[in-house]
TIDOZA-748137 format. One record per residue (C-alpha): residue number from 1; y negated, z, x. Coordinates in steps of 0.001 Angstrom, whole numbers, plus 500000, padded with zeros to 6 digits. Layout:
+-----+--------+--------+--------+
: pos :     py :     pz :     px :
+-----+--------+--------+--------+
: NUM :      Y :      Z :      X :
...
+-----+--------+--------+--------+
This chain:
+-----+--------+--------+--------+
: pos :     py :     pz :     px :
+-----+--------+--------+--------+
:   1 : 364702 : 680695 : 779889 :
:   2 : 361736 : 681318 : 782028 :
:   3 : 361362 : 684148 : 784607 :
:   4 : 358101 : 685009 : 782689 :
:   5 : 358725 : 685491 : 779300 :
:   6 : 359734 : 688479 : 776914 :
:   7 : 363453 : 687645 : 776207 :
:   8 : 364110 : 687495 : 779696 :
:   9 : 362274 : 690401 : 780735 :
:  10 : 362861 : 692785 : 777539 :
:  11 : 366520 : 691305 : 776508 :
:  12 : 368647 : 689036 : 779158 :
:  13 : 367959 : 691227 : 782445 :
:  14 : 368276 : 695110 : 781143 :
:  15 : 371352 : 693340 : 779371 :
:  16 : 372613 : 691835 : 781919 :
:  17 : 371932 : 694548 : 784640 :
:  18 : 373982 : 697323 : 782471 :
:  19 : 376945 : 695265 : 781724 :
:  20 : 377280 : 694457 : 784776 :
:  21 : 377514 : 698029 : 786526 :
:  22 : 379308 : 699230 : 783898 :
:  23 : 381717 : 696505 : 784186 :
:  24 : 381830 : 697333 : 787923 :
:  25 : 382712 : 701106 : 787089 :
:  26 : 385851 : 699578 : 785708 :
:  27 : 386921 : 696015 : 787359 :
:  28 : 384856 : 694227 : 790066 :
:  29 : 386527 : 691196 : 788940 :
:  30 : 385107 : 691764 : 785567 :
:  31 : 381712 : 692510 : 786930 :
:  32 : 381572 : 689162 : 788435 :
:  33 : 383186 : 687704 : 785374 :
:  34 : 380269 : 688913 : 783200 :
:  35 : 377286 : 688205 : 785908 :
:  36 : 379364 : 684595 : 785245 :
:  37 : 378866 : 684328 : 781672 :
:  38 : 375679 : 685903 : 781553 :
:  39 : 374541 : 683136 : 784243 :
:  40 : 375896 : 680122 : 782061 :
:  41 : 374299 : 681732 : 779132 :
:  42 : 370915 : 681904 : 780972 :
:  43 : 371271 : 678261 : 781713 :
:  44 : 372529 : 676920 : 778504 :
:  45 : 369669 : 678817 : 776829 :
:  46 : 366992 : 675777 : 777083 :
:  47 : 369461 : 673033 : 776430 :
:  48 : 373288 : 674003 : 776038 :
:  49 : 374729 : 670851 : 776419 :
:  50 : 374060 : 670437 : 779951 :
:  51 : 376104 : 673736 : 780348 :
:  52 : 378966 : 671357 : 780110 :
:  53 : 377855 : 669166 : 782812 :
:  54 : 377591 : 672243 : 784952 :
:  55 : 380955 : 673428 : 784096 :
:  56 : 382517 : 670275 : 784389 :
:  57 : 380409 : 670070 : 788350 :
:  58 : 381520 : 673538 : 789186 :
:  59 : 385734 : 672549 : 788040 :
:  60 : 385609 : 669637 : 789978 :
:  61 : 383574 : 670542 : 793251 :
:  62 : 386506 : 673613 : 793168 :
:  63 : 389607 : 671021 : 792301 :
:  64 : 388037 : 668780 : 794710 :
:  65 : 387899 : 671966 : 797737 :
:  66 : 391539 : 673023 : 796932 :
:  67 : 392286 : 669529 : 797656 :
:  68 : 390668 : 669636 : 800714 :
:  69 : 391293 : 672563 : 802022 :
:  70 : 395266 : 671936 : 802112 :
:  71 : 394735 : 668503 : 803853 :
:  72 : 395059 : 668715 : 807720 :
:  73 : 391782 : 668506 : 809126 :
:  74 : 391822 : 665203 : 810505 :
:  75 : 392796 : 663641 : 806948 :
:  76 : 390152 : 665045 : 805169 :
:  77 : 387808 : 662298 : 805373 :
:  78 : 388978 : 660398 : 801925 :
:  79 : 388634 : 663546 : 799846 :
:  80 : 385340 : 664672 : 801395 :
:  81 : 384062 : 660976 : 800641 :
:  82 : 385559 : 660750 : 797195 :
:  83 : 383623 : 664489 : 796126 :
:  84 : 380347 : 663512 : 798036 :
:  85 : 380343 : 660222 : 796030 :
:  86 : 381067 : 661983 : 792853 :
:  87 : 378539 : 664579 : 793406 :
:  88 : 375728 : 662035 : 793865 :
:  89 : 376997 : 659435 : 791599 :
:  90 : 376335 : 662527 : 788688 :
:  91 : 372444 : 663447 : 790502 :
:  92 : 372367 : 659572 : 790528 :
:  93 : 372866 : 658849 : 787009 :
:  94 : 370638 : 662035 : 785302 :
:  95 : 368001 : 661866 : 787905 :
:  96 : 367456 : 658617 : 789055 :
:  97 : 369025 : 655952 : 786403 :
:  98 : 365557 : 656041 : 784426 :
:  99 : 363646 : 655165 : 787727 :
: 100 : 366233 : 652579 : 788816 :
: 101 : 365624 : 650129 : 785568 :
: 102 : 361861 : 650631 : 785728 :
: 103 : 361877 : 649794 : 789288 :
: 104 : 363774 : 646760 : 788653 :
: 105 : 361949 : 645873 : 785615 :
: 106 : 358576 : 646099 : 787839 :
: 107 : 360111 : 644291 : 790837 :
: 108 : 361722 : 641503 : 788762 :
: 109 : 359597 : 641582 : 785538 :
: 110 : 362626 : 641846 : 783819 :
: 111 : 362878 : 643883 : 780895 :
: 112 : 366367 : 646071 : 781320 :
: 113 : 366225 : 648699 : 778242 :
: 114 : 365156 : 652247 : 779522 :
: 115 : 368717 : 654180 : 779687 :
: 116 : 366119 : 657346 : 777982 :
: 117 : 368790 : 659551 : 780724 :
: 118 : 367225 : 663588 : 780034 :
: 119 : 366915 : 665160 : 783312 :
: 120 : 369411 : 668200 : 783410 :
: 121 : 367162 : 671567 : 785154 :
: 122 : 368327 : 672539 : 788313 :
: 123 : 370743 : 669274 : 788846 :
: 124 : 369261 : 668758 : 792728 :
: 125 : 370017 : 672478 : 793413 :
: 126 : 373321 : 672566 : 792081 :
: 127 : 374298 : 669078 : 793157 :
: 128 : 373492 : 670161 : 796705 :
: 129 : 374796 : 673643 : 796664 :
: 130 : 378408 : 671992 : 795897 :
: 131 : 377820 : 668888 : 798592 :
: 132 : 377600 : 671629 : 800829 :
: 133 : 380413 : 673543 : 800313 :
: 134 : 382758 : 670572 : 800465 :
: 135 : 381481 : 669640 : 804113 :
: 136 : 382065 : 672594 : 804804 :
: 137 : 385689 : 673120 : 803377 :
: 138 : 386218 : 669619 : 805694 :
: 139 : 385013 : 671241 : 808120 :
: 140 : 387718 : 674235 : 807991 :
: 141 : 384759 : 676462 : 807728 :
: 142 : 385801 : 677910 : 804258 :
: 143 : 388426 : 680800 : 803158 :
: 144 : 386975 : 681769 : 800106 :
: 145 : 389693 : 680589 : 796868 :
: 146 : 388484 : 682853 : 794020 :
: 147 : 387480 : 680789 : 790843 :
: 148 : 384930 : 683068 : 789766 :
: 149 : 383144 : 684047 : 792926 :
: 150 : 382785 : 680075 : 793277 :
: 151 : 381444 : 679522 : 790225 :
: 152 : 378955 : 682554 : 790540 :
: 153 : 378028 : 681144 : 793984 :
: 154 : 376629 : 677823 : 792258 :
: 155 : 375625 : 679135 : 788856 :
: 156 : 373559 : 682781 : 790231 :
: 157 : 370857 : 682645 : 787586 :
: 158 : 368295 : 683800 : 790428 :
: 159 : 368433 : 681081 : 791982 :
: 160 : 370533 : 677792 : 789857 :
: 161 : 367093 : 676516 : 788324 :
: 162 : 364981 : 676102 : 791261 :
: 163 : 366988 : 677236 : 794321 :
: 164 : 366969 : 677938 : 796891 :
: 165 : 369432 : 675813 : 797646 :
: 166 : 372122 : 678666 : 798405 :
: 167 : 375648 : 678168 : 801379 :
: 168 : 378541 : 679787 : 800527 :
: 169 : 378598 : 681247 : 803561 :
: 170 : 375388 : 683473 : 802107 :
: 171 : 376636 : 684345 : 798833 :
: 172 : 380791 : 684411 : 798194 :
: 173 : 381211 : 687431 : 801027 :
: 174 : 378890 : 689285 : 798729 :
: 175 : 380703 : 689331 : 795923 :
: 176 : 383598 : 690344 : 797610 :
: 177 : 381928 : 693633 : 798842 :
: 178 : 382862 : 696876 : 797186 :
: 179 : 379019 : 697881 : 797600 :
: 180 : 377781 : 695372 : 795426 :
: 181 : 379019 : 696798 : 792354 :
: 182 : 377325 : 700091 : 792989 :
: 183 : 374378 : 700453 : 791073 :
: 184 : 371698 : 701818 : 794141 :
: 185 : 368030 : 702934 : 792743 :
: 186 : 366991 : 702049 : 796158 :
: 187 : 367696 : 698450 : 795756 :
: 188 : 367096 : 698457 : 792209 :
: 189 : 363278 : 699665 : 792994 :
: 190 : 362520 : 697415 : 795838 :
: 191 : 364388 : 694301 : 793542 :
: 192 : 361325 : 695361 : 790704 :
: 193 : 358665 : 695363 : 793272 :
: 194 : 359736 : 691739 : 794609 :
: 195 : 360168 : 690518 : 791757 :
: 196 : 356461 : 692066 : 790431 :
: 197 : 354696 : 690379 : 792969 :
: 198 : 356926 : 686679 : 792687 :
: 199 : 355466 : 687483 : 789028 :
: 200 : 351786 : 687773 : 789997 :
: 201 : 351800 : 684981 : 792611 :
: 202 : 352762 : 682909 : 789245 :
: 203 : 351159 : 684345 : 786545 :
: 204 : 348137 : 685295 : 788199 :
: 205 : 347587 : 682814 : 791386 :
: 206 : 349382 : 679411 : 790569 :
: 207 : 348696 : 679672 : 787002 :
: 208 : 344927 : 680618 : 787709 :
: 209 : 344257 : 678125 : 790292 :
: 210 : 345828 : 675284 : 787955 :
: 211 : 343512 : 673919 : 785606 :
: 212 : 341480 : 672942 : 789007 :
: 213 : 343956 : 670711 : 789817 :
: 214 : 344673 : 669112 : 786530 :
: 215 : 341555 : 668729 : 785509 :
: 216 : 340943 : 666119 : 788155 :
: 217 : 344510 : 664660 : 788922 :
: 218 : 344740 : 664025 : 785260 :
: 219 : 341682 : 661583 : 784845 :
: 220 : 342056 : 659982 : 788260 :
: 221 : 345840 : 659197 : 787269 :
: 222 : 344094 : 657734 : 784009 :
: 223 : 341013 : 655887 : 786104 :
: 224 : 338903 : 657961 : 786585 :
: 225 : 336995 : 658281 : 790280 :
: 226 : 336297 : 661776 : 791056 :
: 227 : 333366 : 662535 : 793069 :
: 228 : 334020 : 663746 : 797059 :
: 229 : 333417 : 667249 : 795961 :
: 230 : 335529 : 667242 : 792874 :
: 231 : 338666 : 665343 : 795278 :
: 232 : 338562 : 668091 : 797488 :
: 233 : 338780 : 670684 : 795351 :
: 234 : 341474 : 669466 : 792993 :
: 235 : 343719 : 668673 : 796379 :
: 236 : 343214 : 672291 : 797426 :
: 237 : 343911 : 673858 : 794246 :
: 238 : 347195 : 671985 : 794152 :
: 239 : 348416 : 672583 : 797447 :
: 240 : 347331 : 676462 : 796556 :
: 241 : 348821 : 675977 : 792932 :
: 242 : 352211 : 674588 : 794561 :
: 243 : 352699 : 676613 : 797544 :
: 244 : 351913 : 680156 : 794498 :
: 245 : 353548 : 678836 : 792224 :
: 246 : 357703 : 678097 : 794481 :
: 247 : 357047 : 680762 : 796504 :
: 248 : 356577 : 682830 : 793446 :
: 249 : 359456 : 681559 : 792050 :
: 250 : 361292 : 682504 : 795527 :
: 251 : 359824 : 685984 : 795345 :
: 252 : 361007 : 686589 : 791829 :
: 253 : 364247 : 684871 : 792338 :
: 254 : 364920 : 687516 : 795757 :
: 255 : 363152 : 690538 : 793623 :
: 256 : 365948 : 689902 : 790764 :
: 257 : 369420 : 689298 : 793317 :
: 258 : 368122 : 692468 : 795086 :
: 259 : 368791 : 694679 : 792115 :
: 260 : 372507 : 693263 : 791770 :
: 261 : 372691 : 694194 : 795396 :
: 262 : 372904 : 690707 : 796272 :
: 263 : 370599 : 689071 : 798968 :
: 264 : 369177 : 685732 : 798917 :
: 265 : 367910 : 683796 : 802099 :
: 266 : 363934 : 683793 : 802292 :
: 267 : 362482 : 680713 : 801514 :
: 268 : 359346 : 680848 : 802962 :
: 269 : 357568 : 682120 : 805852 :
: 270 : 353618 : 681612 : 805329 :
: 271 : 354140 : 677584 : 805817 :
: 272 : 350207 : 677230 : 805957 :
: 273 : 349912 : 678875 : 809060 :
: 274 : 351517 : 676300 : 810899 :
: 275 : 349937 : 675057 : 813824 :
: 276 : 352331 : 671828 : 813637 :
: 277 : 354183 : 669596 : 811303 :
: 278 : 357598 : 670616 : 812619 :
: 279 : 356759 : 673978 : 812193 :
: 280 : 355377 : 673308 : 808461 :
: 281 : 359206 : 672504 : 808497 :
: 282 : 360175 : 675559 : 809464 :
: 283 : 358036 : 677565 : 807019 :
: 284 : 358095 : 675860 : 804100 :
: 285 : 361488 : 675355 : 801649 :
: 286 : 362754 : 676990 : 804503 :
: 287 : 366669 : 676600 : 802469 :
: 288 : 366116 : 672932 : 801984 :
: 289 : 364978 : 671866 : 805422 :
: 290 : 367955 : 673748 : 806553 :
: 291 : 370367 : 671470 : 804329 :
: 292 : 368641 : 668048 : 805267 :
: 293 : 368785 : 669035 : 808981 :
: 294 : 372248 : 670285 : 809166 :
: 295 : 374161 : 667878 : 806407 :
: 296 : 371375 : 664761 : 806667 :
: 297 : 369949 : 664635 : 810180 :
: 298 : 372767 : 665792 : 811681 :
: 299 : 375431 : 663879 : 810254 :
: 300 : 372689 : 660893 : 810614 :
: 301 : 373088 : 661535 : 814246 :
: 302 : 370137 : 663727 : 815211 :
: 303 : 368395 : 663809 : 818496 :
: 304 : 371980 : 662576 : 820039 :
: 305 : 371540 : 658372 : 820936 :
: 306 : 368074 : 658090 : 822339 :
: 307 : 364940 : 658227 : 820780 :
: 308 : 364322 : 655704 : 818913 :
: 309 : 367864 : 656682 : 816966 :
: 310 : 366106 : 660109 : 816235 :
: 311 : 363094 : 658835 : 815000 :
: 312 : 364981 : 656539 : 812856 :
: 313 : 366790 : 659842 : 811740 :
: 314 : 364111 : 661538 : 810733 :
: 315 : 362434 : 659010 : 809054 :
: 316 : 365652 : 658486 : 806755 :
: 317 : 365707 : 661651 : 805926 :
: 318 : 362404 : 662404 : 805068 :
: 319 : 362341 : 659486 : 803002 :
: 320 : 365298 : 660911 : 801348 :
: 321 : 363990 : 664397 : 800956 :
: 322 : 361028 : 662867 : 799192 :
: 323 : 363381 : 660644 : 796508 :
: 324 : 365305 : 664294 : 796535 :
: 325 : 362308 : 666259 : 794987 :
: 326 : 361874 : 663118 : 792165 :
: 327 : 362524 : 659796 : 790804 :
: 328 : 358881 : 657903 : 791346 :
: 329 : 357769 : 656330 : 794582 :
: 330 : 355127 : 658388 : 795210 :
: 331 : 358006 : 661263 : 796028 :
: 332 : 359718 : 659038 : 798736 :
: 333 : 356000 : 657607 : 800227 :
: 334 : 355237 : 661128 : 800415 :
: 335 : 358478 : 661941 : 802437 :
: 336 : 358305 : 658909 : 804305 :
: 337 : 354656 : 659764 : 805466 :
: 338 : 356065 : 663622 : 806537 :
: 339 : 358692 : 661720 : 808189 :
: 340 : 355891 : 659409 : 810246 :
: 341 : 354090 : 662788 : 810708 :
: 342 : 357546 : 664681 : 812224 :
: 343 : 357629 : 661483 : 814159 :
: 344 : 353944 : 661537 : 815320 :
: 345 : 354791 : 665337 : 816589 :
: 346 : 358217 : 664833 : 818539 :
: 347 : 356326 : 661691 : 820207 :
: 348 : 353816 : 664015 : 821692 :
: 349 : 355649 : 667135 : 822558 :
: 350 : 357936 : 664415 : 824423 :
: 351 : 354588 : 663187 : 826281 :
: 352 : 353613 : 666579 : 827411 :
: 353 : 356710 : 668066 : 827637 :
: 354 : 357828 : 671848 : 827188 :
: 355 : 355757 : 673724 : 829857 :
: 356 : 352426 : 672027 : 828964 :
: 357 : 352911 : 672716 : 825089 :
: 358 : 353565 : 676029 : 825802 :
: 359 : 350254 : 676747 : 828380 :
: 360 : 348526 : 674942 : 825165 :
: 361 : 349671 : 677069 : 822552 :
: 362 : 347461 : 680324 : 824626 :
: 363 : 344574 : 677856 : 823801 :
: 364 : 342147 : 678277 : 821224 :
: 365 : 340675 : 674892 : 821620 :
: 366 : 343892 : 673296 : 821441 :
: 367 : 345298 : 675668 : 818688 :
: 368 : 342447 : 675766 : 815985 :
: 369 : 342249 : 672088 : 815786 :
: 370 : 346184 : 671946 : 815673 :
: 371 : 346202 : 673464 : 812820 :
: 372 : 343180 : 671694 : 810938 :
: 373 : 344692 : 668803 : 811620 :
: 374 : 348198 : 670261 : 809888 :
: 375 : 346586 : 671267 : 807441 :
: 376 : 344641 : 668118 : 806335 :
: 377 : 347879 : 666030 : 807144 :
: 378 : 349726 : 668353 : 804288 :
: 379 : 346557 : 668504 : 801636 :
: 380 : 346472 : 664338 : 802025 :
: 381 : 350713 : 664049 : 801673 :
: 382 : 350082 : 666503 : 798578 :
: 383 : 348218 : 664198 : 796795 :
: 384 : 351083 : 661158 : 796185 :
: 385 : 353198 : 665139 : 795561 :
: 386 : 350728 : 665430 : 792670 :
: 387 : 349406 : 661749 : 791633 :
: 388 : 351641 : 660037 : 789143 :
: 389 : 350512 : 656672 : 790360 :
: 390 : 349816 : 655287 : 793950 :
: 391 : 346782 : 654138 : 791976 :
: 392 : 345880 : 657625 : 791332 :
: 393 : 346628 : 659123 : 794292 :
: 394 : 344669 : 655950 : 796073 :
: 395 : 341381 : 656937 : 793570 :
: 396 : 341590 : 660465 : 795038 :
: 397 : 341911 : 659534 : 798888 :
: 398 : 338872 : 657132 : 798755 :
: 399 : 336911 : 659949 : 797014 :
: 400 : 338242 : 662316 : 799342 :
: 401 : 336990 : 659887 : 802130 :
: 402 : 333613 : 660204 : 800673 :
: 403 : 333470 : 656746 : 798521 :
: 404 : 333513 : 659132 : 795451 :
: 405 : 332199 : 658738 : 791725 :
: 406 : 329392 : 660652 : 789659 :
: 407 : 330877 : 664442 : 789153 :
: 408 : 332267 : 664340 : 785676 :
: 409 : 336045 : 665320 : 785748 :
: 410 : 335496 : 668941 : 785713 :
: 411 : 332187 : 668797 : 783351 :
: 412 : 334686 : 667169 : 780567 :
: 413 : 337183 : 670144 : 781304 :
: 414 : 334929 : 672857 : 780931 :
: 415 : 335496 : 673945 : 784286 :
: 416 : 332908 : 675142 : 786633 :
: 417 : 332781 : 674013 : 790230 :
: 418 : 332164 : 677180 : 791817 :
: 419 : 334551 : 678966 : 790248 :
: 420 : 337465 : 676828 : 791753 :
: 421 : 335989 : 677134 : 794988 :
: 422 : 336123 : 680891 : 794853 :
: 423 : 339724 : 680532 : 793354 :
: 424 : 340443 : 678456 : 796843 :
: 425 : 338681 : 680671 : 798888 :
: 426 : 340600 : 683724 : 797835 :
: 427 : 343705 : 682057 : 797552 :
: 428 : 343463 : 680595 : 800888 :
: 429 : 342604 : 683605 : 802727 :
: 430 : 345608 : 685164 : 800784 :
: 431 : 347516 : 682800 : 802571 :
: 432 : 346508 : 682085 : 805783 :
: 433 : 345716 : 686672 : 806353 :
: 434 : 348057 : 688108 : 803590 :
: 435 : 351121 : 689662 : 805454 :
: 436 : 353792 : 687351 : 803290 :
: 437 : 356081 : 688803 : 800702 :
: 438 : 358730 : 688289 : 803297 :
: 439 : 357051 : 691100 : 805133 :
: 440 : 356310 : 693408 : 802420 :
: 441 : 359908 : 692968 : 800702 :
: 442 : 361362 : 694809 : 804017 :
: 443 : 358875 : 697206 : 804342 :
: 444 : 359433 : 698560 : 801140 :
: 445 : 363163 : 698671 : 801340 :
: 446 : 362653 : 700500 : 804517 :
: 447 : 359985 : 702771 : 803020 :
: 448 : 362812 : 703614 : 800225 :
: 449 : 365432 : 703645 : 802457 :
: 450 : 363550 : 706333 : 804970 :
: 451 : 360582 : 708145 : 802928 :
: 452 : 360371 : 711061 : 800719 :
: 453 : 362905 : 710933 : 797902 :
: 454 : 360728 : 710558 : 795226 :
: 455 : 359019 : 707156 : 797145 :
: 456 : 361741 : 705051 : 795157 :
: 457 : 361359 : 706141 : 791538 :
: 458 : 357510 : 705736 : 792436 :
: 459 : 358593 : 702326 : 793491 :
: 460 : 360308 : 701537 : 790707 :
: 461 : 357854 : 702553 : 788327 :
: 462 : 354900 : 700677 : 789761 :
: 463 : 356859 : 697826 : 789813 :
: 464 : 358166 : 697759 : 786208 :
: 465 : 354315 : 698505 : 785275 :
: 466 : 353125 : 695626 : 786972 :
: 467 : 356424 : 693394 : 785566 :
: 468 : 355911 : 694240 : 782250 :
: 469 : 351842 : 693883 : 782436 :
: 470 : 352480 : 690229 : 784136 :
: 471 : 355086 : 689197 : 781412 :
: 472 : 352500 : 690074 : 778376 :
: 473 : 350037 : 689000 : 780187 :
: 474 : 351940 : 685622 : 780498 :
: 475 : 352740 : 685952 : 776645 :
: 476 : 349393 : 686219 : 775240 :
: 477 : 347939 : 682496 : 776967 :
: 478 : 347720 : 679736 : 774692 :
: 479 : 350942 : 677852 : 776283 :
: 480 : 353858 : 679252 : 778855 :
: 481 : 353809 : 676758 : 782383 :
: 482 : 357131 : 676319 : 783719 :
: 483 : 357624 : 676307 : 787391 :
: 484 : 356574 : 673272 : 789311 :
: 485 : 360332 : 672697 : 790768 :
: 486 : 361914 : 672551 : 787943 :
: 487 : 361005 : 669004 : 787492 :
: 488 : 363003 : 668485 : 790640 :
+-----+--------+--------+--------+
């Protein structure tokens, strides 16, 4: 069930929004219960089966944390291994058996039979979420022993298809506060808003930036050399399309916790204003860089045994990030060329050291180029994010470098050239000038919290307007696009 259609807008959230308060009004327990069900059900919708898998996930990860949790913490080491290894072996098998035999198959020109595995949705997030929380119960970091609020921590519709990737730490306290179950217009209107503009960043940017993309990615992955012109403007429109279309998601998945009174972590922070690669870091999938760093590159080692140990760190888990977001080697050469870019970065902040970078960040002339040359570093790892193919994504670099074809790929789509630069211009400026949705999420809870009385229903209103327009809108194209992460 996608965010943008009519039985999720019109049937499973009014639904689920009033049975849950008026659960509350009797039984918080059977609030959470329902919120529960009604988040299975929202899963199970596209393909029930995998609702077992999930179930099965969620009974074990818990089993598995009981365990732990009444080991004594220096004997916790088995257990922790034994759920780790389960968890993965699972993301293993669904995600990554298909790639496995083809790889081998190409390496060895064998010719294994395809195991055909279907790719549950939201398998990386969930898989993840639960790796987390038994570190963490290791760790004697975790108190939390109620059934249900664990299995509404993993299963949260807002956020179990395409994260972000959530800590217990962020969630299970919140379902054990009385105020959650208190239906507040406040939150309720500034929820609608969020999730209105998550909506139009989809519907409207990501989806209308698209077929620039596509129509040039699509051909090139099937031979086709673009010209120069054409290169450059599909690999804008996709890093436009992508960075719309998640952070969208994000929006929308914030927008719909906020009116259950539950708040998610932001997940980005305008990541194409960085002036850096580490900083892209720090903007971007702000909830999964925070999981590689603290239960990859920390556990790896980090920045503790010399240099060359945290390069090697980084690398790995780049590299592993990239296999993370899909099963093709074009996802791990793009995260092992972010992880020779991190690299590149750390090298020369060590070379000028702290004072230096921080007289050069007042610069202009060192600043500007900084971030041209983030920028261009991000719109090149983009294209192996897109290509199918290194072959494909090699057709569209050599264009890009100039060594380009006759302009034909967007002729044969009936797309018009200057038309997708305007779409880039505007979309650009949206994101480089726009205050982010970050921004505008807490001024309007402020502005509802602290303005006239009547500034919430008019809140609330606007915001269901431009919902409803953006879901009919949505519902009267040719085709519905999913989200680009839920491929991951």
């Amino acid at each position: 069930m996608l965010f943008t259609t009519v039985p999720f807008a019109l049937l499973f959230l009014p639904l689920t929004l009033v049975g849950f308060f008026a659960w509350a009004r009797w039984s918080h327990a059977a609030a959470a219960a329902w919120l529960l069900v009604a988040s299975l059900f929202f899963y199970g919708f596209w393909m029930p089966e995998f609702t077992l898998l999930l179930v099965a996930s969620i009974g074990a990860n818990f089993a598995l944390g009981l365990r732990l949790a009444r080991q004594p913490l220096g004997q916790r080491g088995a257990w922790l291994t034994a759920g780790v290894a389960f968890n993965l072996g699972l993301l293993a098998y669904f995600k990554y058996a298909n790639f496995f035999v083809g790889s081998l198959n190409a390496a060895l020109s064998w010719s294994l039979p395809g195991a055909d595995v279907v790719l549950p949705i939201g398998i990386s997030f969930y898989t993840f979420t639960q790796i987390a929380f038994l570190v963490d119960v290791s760790r004697g970091k975790v108190h939390e022993v109620n059934p249900v609020h664990y299995g509404l921590f993993v299963t949260y519709f807002p956020h179990l298809i395409a994260g972000p990737v959530l800590h217990h730490g962020q969630m299970m306290p919140q379902f054990r506060d009385a105020s959650t179950y208190r239906l507040q217009p406040r939150m309720l209107a500034v929820g609608l808003s969020v999730f209105a503009i998550g909506l139009i960043k989809k519907v409207v940017l990501a989806d209308g930036v698209a077929p620039y993309a596509d129509a040039v990615f699509t051909p090139t992955d099937a031979g086709l050399t673009p010209s120069t012109a054409e290169a450059w403007l599909a690999a804008l429109a996709y890093t436009l399309q992508l960075y719309f279309d998640f952070s969208g998601y994000s929006d929308m998945a914030i927008g719909l916790s906020l009116m259950f009174n539950v708040r998610l972590p932001f997940n980005f922070d305008s990541p194409y204003q960085a002036r850096n690669i580490s900083d892209f870091w720090r903007r971007w999938h702000i909830s999964l860089s925070t999981f590689l760093r603290d239960y990859l590159y920390i556990a790896l080692g980090g920045n503790r045994h010399g240099a060359v140990r945290r390069y090697a760190n980084l690398a790995t888990t780049m590299v592993l990030g990239g296999l993370w977001h899909g099963a093709s080697w074009t996802f791990v050469f793009w995260g092992a060329l972010h992880g020779a870019y991190l690299m590149v970065n750390h090298g020369f902040r060590a070379l000028c050291g702290e004072a230096r970078l921080a007289w050069l960040a007042t610069q202009r002339w060192f600043t500007w180029p900084s971030w041209v040359l983030t920028m261009v570093a991000v719109v090149v790892a983009w294209v192996f994010f897109r290509a199918t193919s290194f072959e494909g994504a090699a057709r569209m670099l050599i264009a890009m470098a100039g060594e380009g074809g006759s302009p034909q790929a967007l002729w044969n789509a009936g797309l018009q050239a200057h038309a997708g630069w305007l779409w880039c211009g505007a979309l650009g400026a949206l994101a480089l000038w726009a205050p982010n949705s970050n921004r505008i999420g807490l001024w309007l809870e402020q502005r509802a919290s602290q303005g006239a009385a009547w500034w919430p229903w008019w809140m609330g209103t606007v915001g269901l307007a431009l919902a409803l327009f953006m879901v009919l809108l949505n519902t009267v194209r040719d085709s519905v696009s999913a989200f680009i992460y839920f491929n991951f």
